[in-house]
Structures are given as C-alpha cells and as structure tokens.
N, C-alpha and C positions, 0 to 999 in steps of 0.2 A: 307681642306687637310692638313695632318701634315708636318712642314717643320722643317730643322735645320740649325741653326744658328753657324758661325763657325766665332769667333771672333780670329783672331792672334796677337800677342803683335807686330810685325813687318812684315815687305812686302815678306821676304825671305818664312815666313810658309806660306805666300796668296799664293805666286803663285804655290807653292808648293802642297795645299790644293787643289787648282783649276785643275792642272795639273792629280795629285789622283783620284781626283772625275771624272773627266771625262774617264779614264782612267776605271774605276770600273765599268762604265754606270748604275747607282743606280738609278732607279724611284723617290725616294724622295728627296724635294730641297732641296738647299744646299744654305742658304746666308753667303756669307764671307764678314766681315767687318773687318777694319784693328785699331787698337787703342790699349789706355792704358785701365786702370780698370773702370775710368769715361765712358771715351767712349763706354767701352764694357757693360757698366748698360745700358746707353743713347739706345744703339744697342736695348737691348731687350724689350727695353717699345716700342722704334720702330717698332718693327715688331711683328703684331699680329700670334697668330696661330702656337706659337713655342712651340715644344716641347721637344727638346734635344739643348743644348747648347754644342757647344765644343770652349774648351780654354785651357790657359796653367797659370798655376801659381797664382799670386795671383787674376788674374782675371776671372781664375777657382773659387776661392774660394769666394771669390766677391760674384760673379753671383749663388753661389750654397746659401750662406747665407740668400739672399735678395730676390729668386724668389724661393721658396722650393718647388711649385706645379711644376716645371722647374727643369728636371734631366742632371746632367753637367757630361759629357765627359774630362778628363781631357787629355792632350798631354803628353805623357810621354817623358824622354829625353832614347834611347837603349843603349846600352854600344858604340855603331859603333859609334853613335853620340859625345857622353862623347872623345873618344879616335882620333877621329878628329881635336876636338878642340884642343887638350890640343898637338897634333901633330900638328896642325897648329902654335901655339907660342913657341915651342921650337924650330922650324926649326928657330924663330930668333935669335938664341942663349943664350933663357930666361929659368935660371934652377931654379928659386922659381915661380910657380904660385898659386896662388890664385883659386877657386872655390867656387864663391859667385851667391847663389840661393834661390828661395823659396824652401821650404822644402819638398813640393808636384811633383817637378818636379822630382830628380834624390833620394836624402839619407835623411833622416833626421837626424844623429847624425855627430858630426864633428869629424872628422879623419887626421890624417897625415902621409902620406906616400910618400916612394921613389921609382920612374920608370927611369933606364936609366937613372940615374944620376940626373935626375929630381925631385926638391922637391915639394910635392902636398898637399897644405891646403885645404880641403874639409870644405866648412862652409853653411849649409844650415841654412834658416833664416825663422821667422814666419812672421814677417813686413819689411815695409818699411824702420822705424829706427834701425834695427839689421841688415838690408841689410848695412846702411848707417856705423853702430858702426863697423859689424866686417872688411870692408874694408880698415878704417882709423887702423885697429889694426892690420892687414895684411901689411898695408902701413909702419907703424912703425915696422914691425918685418924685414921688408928689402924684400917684395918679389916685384917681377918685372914685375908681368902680372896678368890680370884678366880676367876670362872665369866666363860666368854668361848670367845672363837675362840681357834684357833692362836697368832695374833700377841700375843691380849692372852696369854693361858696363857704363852709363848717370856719376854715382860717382865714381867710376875708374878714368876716364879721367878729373876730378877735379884734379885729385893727375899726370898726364902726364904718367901714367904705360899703358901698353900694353895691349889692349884690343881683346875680344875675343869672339860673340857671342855665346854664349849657343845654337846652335839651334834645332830642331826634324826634323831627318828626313824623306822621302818619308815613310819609313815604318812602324816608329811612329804614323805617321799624317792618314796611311791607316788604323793602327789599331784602332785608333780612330774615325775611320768616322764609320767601323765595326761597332762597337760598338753602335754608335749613332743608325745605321740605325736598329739592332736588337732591340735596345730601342723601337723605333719609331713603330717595327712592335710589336712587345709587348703589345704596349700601344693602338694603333688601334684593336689589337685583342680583348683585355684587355673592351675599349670602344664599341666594338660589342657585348660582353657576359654582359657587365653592359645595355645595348642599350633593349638586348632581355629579359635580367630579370627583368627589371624595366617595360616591355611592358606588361610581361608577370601578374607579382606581380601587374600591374593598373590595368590589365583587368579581374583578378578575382572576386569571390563575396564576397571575405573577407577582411575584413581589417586590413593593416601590417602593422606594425611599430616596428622599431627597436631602441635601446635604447643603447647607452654606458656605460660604467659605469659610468663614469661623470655625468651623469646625463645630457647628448645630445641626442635628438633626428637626428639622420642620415637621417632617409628613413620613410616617411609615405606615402601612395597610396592613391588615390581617393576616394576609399570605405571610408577610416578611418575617412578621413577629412569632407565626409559625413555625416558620422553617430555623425561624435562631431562637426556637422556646422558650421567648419572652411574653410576656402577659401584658406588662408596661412596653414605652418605646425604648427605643435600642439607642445605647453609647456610642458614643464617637469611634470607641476602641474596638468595636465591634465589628466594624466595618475598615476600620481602616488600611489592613493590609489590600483591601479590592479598590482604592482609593492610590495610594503610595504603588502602585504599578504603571508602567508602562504601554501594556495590554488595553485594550478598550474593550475585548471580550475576552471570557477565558472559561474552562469549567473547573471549578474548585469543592471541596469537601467543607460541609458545614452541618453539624454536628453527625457527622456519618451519613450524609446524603449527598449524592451527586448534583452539582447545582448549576447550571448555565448560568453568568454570571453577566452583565452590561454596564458598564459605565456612561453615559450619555451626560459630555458638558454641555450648561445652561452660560447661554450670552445675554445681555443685554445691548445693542449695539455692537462695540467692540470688544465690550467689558465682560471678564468672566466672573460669574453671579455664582458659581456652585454646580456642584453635579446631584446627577438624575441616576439610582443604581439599579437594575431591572434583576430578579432573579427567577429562576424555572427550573423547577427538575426535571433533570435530563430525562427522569421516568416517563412524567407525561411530556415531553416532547417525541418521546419516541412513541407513547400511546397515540396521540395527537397526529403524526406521523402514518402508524398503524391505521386510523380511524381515513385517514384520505383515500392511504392506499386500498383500501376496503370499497372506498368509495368508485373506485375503476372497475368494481364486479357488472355496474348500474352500463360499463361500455360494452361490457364482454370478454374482459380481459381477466377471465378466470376460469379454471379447471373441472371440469362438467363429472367425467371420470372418476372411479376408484377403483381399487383393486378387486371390490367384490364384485363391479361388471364385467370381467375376465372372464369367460366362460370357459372351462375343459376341467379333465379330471385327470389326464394323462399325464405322467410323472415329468416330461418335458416343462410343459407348463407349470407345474406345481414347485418347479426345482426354479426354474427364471422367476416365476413371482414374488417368489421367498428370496429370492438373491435381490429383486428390485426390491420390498421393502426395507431390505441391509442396506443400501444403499442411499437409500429414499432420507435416513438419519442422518447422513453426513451430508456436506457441503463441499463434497468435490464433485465435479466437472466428470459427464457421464456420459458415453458415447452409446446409441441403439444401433445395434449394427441389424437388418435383418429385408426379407424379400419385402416388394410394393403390397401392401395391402396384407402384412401380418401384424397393425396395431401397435406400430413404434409410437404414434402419439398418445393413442389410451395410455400406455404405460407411463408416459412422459408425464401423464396429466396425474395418473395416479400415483404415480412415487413425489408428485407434487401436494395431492391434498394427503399422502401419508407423512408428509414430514413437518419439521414446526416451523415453516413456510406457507403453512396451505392458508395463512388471513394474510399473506400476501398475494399481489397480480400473478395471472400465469398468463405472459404473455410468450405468444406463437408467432411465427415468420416461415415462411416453404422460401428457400433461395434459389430455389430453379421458376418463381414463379414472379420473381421481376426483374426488368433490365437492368443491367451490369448501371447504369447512369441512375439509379435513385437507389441501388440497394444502401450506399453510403447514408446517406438524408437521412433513411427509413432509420436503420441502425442505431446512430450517432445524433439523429434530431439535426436543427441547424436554426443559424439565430437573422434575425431581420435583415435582409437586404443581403442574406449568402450569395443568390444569384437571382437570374431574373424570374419573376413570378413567386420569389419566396414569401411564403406565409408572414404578414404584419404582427410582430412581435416573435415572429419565430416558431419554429415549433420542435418539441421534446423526441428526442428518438426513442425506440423500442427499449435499449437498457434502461433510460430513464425512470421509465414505466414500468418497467419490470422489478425497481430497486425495491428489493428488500422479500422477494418473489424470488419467481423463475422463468429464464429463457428459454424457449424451445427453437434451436437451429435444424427444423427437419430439412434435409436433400444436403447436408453440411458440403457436400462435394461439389458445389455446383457453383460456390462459392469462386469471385474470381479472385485472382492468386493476390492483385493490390487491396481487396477488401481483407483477405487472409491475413495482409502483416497488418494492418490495424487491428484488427479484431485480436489479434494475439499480444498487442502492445494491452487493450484492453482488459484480457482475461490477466497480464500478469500485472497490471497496474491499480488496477480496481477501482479506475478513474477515466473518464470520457471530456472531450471538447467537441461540443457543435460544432458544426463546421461555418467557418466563416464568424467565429468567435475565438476570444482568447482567454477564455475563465475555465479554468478545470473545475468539473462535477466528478465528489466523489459518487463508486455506487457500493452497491452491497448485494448481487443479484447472483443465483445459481444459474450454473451454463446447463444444459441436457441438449447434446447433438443427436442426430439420424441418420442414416442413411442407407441406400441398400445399393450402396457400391464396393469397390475393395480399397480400400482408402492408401492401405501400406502402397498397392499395386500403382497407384497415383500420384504416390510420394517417389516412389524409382522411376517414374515415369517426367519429374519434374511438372507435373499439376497440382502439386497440391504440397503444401508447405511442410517440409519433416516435426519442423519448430510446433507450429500448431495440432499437428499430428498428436505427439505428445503430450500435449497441453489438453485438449479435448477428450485423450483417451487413460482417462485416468483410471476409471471404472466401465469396465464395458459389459453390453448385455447385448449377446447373444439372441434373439428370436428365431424359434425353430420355425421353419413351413408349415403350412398345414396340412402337407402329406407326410410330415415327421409326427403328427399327433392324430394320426388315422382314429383314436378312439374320440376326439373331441368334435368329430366332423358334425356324427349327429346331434350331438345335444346343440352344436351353436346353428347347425340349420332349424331343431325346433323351434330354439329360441326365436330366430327370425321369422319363420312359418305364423307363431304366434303373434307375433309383433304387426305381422301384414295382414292375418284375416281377421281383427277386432270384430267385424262387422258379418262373418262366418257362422255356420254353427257346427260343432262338434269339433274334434280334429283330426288331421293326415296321416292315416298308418302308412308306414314303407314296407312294403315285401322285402323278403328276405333279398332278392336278387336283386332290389335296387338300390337294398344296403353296401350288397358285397360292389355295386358298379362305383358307388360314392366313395367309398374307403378306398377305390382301386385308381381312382380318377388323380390327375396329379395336382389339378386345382393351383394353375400358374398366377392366377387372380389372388390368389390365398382366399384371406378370410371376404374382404371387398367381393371374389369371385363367388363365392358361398353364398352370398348375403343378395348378391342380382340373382342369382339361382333359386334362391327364397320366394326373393315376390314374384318371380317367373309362375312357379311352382304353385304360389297362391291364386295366381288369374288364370291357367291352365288345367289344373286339376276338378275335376267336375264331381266326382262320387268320390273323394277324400280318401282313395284306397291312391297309391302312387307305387306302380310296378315298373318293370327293367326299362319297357318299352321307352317310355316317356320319358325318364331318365337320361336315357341311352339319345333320344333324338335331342335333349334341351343340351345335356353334355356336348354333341358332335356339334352344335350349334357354338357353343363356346370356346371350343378346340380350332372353330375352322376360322375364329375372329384373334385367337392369339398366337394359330401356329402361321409362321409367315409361309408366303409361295414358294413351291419348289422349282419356280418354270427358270427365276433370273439368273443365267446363265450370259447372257448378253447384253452389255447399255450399250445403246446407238448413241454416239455422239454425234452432233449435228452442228453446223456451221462454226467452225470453231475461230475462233478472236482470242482468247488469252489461259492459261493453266486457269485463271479462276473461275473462268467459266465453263471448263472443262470439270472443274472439281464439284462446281454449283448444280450442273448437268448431273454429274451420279448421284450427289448426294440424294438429288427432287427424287430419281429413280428408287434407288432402296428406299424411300421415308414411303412408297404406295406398297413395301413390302413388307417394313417390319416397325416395329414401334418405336417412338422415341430413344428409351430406357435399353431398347436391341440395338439400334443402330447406333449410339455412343457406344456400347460394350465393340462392338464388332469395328468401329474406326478409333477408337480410342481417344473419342473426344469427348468434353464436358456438355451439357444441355446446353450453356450459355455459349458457347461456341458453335454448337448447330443452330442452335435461334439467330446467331451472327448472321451465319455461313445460307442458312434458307431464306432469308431477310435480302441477301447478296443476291438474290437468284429471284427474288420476285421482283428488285428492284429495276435486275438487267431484261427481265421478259419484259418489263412494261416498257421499255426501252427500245426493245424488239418492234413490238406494237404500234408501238409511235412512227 
C-alpha cells in the first residue's frame, strides 16, 4: 500500500502535521518523523513502501536529490506565516531583523525593506555555509533578531540576537499533505495502467520491445525473450541490426525461426523518443491466417464433395478418379473438360478436399450465369466509391476469398474475351487490384476451370484467348458420359432411388428389360438426367417392381424435352427495319427449338453473347408494342 513520509525539521510542524491529517481523514498513511537532513535521509531508507516525502527546506532538497524514484513535497512558508514571525519580534522592541533561510522555503533573491518602522534583510541561502556567512554579516551590519529555520535560529544564538522560528502553518502543512496525497493517488492510478499494459503486452502473441534512444532497453515481454532464448532481458546488441536498417518491416531469421519483424518510431511532439520493435512468427501468421480462412466455411465458401461420393465401378471412372487425385497434389492449374451434368464440379470439390488445400475456402463462380458488367467486380473485388452504388469500404473479389484455397471457373468459355486478358495477367502474376484501386494484393490461390465446350475449337474461332488457353490447360481431365459408363448407370440411379424414398418401405427391383432399355438409353442430361429420373421413378412407381413399360414412357418423356423439333425448316421474317432485327427474329425462333448449350454449338456463339443478342430482341418487341 502506498504510504507518505512526513519529515519535520522541528516538534512545532509534527504536531501540527499530525493534528492536519487527522482532521482531513485521508485514507493513505501518513509517517511523521521529527529530524535534521541526516535523520530525514536515515527516515527514508527506514521506511519501506514510500512514495511521496514531505519536508521543508534543505531537507526537502536533500531527500529529492538522493532518492529521485521518491517525489518530495516541499512545505512552503504563506505570507500569514512570514508576518507572524517577524510580528512576534518586534513586539520586542527589535527594528533590524534578519531573515535567514533556505531558498526553497519563502524568496530566493535578497531584499531589503522597511515595515512600520521595521528594518527587513531578506537573505535566502543555497547551503549550510551561506546560512552560516550571511548571519555573521547581518551580525556585523548591527541587526538585532533573526527569524529563519532551525539552522539559521542554532547560529543566531552563537551571536546572543533574538531568535525566531520560521515556521508553516496549519495551512501550509494542509496544502502540503494535498499535494502529497494527489501525488500518491496519481502514482497508484499511474501503477494500475502500467499493471494492465504490461499484462496485457505479456500476454500477446508478439513480441515487444521498446528501445530509447540511448540505446536502453526499457520493456521487453515474454514472447520476445522467447524467441531470442533469453530468460533475463535482452541487449542492445541483440537487436540492433532490426534497429540500423532502413526497412520499417522485414522478415528475418532469429535463432532459426522465421520472424515478421516491425520497427514502430516513438515521438513526442516532434521529438524522436525511441523505437517500439514488434516481432511474430511468420508460422503463426500464416496459422492465424489459416484460422480466418477457415472461418469462410460459416459463408459456404467450401467443398461439400469427395472423391468417395463418385459413385461407379466402371474402369472409365476408376481411371479419371485416380488421375484427379494425381492431380488434386500439385498446384497447377486444371482444366474439366466434359458433357452438362457429368459432375465437373463434384470433382472440382473433390480434388479440393483431396489436396493440402482442403482447410482452405473453395470458392465457385458459373461465368455464363452473370452479365458481362459485374463479372469483373465479382472476380477482382473493387474498393469504395469504384462506381456508383459501390459497396462502403469496398468489397473483396472471389480470388481474394479463395486465397490460399481454390477457384472453381465452371462454363470457363463463357467468359468474355476482356475479362480473359485480366484474368490471365492474374494466373501469371499471382496478384490482383480491385478495381478502382491502386494497391496490388498478392494471392496464393489454385485455378480449376470447366467446361463442356471445345475450347481449342474457340481459340481458331478467335473467341477465346490462345494465351489463356494454355494457361488453364495445364492438366486436363477428361469426363466420360454416362452412356460411356453403361455399367455405373444402375448403381448411381439406386443411389438416388434411395436417396428420394427415405420415407418408402422396402426397395425398387428393375426387370431385366428395363435394365437392358436404361443401359441402351443415351442419357443426354448425363448423370443430372439420371438423377430427375430418380425421383420421377420414386413418385411413380406404386408396387416397387419397375418393368420396360414405365421406363420406356418416363424415358420417351425425357427424349421429347431434349430432342429439339424437326418441323423448323422455315423462319418468317416479318416487318423487317434493320440486319439486327432480322438476326433477333431467328435467333427468338430456334431458342422455342433447341436449348441454350444447342443453339451456341449450332451459331457459334458464346451464352453471353446470346443473352446480349436475346436481351436485343425483347428490348425491340417492347418497342413494337409501344
């Protein structure tokens, strides 16, 4: 507990002091000891646990020289005091006095004046022997009394003049204890904020150390002394090459550990006070890292998939599985070449949780499934005030997300040709800028494209970039149909048979003849078309026997929804105004005949091109209309 020390030169301030204090009722103690400058040192090697000293005079000055982690309270002399005295020895009839003092109590320059007839030498003194000089010279100028301290009163009465305590009173002595006690609470508050930053600074995962200019070490924490296998705190020299740099960050080796390293100068004003050194291993920066991106599962922005939900048993399958987990171990750049709905993204997901990627994000994007105007944004993130309506503070694109993960580009072909040369500046830079920013981020993020077009066929076509071409096709995987894997047909439609009658009892035998119609079927849906054929099959089938018949009608039912018409042999064109609306005209006509994914193959256009091109033609009917 913090206590203060209250040394008096004489018994008149003790009881004085003692009287004060109690009168104040002040929480913290209070020891008074009675003495000269010796005794008043003696006092405070005495008493542990001190924190403010009060005293007067030279034993004020004493004690503030000799104990400097020790804040001294000095007693000051008020005017009420001064004019007491010096009223107490004229009522002898004494009109020369003397005032002889230390310099800290009442003036420090000397003066002479007259009051009521009364002559007054003012002589304040730095020492002992100036107490002693200016008295004998006061003596010889003929004055008659002296008012002062202890020391001068003790030499005074060598000479037989009139003496005259100097002393502080109650009010003095009260502002002085004031004083003491806002010190004290000061210095307690002061030790609780040093108590809580110094708990706080141990118990982080970095390590601090602070530096003076002197070339002192002040403050180093736990971490630090760790990392530089010290027990005690750490030398100058220990640190000093991360000091004598340039650099304000860096990553450096210290004692065989990789260590993010920080210099942070300390100002006062303008004045440079010392540096702040921050250190981290780069281990747990990248665990720490790890642990965020972890935390993106909680968005959805991870890989559901593995390779044991592959269902087939067909050498096909068994031979691409095993080629994706080859694959799944490296970090290059992996192109799924294969028909709509044979499972390019299961696979994508799985060669993700199979590789030492998988406690990273797997983030997915389909690029035929938004307009040419935000797939940049999406990609690339973009920062405050890119364009109008942009997200406040910005917001992160899909690589970003993806860093230290993997990308899934499904429909890669769909991609328009200016988003293609970014995106290839990307894969060979392995750095991104938002848009509408100019701070490069690096990433560190696996690419896996899709798609179930002919990409080469695209590239001689001038759709599709040769440059990226290459870049994406680093490793490619092949997926067969699933009329190339006739023997996997049945096992993935029990699977889903399973999957959709939970609530069933017993299960769906297939007759031989509506084996042989499913293995014969060409199953243009692939595995997607199997799998509507599933729960078809589960709300249709009544006695869980399932023959040709039923088969035969649910199939013709499927065939007559993806084989297009054989009638269009003629488009009417109708009021014609300009080539675009003659091209808008066919296009609307073949799209009631053949599907999306048919009608690009067959004009040799991109999806994002006919969403242009059909976008054109609903704009010009409503204009018809009008």
């Amino acid at each position: 507990m913090s206590k203060i020390l209250l040394v008096a030169p004489y018994k008149n301030i003790a009881e004085s002091a003692y009287k004060v204090a109690k009168n104040m009722g002040i929480n913290t103690p209070i020891i008074i000891e009675i003495g000269n400058m010796e005794e008043g040192l003696k006092a405070v090697k005495k008493h542990q646990g001190i924190d403010v000293v009060i005293s007067r005079g030279g034993t004020a000055e004493m004690i503030s020289s000799s104990f400097q982690e020790i804040s001294v309270v000095e007693i000051k002399v008020s005017i009420n005091d001064f004019m007491k005295a010096i009223s107490n020895v004229a009522k002898r009839g004494v009109n020369k006095i003397g005032v002889v003092n230390r310099a800290n109590i009442l003036i420090e320059k000397n003066i002479n004046y007259e009051m009521f007839g009364v002559k007054i030498y003012m002589r304040p003194c730095e020492n002992v022997k100036k107490i002693s000089d200016e008295i004998k010279n006061l003596y010889n100028q003929g004055i008659q009394a002296v008012v002062g301290d202890k020391l001068a009163v003790d030499f005074a009465e060598r000479y037989n003049l009139v003496t005259e305590l100097l002393d502080s009173g109650e009010i003095s002595i009260m502002t002085a204890i004031k004083e003491a006690v806002n010190i004290v609470k000061a210095k307690e508050h002061e030790r609780l904020r040093s108590a809580q930053l110094n708990a706080i600074i141990d118990n982080i995962e970095e390590g601090v150390i602070s530096i003076t200019n002197d070339k002192r070490i002040n403050f180093c924490n736990r971490v630090a002394k760790a990392i530089y296998n010290q027990k005690q705190n750490l030398g100058y020299s220990d640190i000093e090459t991360l000091i004598n740099t340039d650099r304000s960050e860096m990553i450096t080796d210290i004692n065989g550990i990789e260590i993010f390293a920080k210099v942070i100068p300390v100002y006062s004003g303008e004045k440079h006070e010392g540096n702040i050194i921050t250190l981290q291993k780069v281990s747990n920066i990248q665990d720490f890292e790890r642990k965020i991106r972890s935390s993106l599962y909680k968005k959805g922005l991870y890989a559901k998939h593995h390779f044991e939900d592959i269902i087939g048993e067909s050498e096909s399958i068994k031979s691409i599985i095993d080629k994706a987990k080859k694959y799944a171990c490296t970090n290059s750049n992996v192109l799924i070449v294969g028909e709509t709905g044979t499972g390019k993204e299961i696979f994508a997901q799985s060669m993700h949780n199979y590789s030492e990627r998988k406690s990273g994000p797997f983030v997915s994007i389909n690029c035929a499934s938004l307009p040419p105007s935000i797939i940049e944004s999406e990609l690339f993130g973009y920062a405050e005030g890119a364009f109008t309506g942009a997200r406040k503070g910005g917001k992160p694109g899909l690589f970003e997300l993806a860093h230290q993960g993997t990308l899934f580009l499904d429909e890669i072909g769909e991609l328009p040709l200016e988003i293609q040369g970014r995106l290839l500046r990307v894969l060979q830079e392995k750095e991104i800028m938002r848009l509408g920013d100019d701070k490069i981020i690096p990433i560190d993020v696996r690419i896996i494209c899709a798609t179930n077009r002919n990409l080469l066929e695209m590239v001689k076509q001038g759709k599709f970039r040769e440059d990226l071409y290459y870049r994406i096709n680093v490793l490619k995987l092949n997926l067969p149909p699933l009329r190339e894997r006739v023997k996997d047909i049945l096992p993935i439609l029990k699977y889903y048979i399973k999957k959709y009658s939970k609530k069933k009892n017993g299960e769906i035998i297939f007759k031989d003849e509506a084996v042989h119609i499913l293995e014969n079927y060409k199953w243009p849906g692939n595995i997607r078309e199997l799998r509507n054929f599933a729960e078809k099959l589960v709300v249709l089938c009544e006695d869980s026997i399932v023959d040709s018949n039923l088969v035969s009608s649910l199939l013709n039912e499927e065939a007559a929804t993806f084989e297009p018409k054989k009638i269009i042999e003629i488009i009417e064109i109708n009021k014609i105004k300009s080539l675009k609306e003659i091209e808008a005209q066919i296009i609307r006509q073949l799209s009631e005949h053949y599907t999306p994914d048919e009608l690009c193959s067959k004009l040799g256009i991109s999806r994002v091109t006919l969403w242009r091109k059909l976008n054109y033609y609903k704009n010009e009917k409503k204009e018809i209309h009008n």
